[in-house]
N, C-alpha and C positions, 0 to 999 in steps of 0.2 A: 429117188434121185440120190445119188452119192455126193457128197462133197467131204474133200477134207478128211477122207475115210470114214468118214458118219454118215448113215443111212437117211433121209428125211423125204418126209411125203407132202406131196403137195397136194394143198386143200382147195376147193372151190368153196368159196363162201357165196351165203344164200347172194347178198349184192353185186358178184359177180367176179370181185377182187380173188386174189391167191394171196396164200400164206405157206410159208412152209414152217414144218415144225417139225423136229428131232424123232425119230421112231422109235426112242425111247423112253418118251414120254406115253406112251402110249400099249396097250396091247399087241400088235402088230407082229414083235418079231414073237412072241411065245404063238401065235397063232399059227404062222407060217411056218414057223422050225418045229419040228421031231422035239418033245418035250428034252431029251437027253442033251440036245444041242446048243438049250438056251443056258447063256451063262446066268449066274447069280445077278448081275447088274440088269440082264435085258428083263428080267422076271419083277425088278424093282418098280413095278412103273409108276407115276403119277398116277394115273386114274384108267379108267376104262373109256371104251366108245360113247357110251351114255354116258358119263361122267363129264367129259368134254361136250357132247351134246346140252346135258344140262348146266353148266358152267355159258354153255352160249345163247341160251336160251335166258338167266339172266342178266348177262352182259347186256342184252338187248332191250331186255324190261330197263337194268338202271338208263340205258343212254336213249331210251322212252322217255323217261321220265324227267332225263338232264334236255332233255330239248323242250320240253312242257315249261318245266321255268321257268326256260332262257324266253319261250314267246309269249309266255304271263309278264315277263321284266319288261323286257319290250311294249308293252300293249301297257303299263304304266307308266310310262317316259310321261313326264309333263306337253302339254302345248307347245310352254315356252321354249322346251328345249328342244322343238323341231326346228322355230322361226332363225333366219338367219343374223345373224349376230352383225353389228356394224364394224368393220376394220377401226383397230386402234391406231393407226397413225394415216396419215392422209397421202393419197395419192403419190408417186415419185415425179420431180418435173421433168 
């Protein structure tokens, strides 16, 4: 997909959402272009396919693991702080 005059591909993520990302972060245009045609900047890239592979493959471990606390935090909440609390002022007439 073009926008803007910048090339960007759209991703299916394993959970079903899209992302798009610049296609120059990526391997992509040196792949698809005649090496003579790619300029100096498209050849710069962040990472490779596997590199973003493995970049999402931790992303997923840490927000594994950020959700494992957040249900151990929970699961340590006091009694008291489930029971309902009594209103500080009394009824309006």
């Amino acid at each position: 997909m073009h926008r803007r005059g910048q090339l960007y591909l759209i991703l299916i993520l394993p959970d079903g959402s899209k992302s798009l990302v610049p296609a120059d972060w990526t391997d992509f245009v040196s792949v698809t272009r005649p090496p003579q045609a790619v300029s100096m900047q498209a050849t710069a890239a962040m990472g490779s396919v596997e590199d973003l592979l493995h970049a999402g493959a931790i992303t997923d471990a840490l927000l594994d693991r950020l959700a494992a606390t957040q249900g151990e935090a929970a699961e340590k909440e006091s009694p008291l702080a489930r029971k309902p609390s009594k209103p500080l002022r009394s009824a309006s007439r």
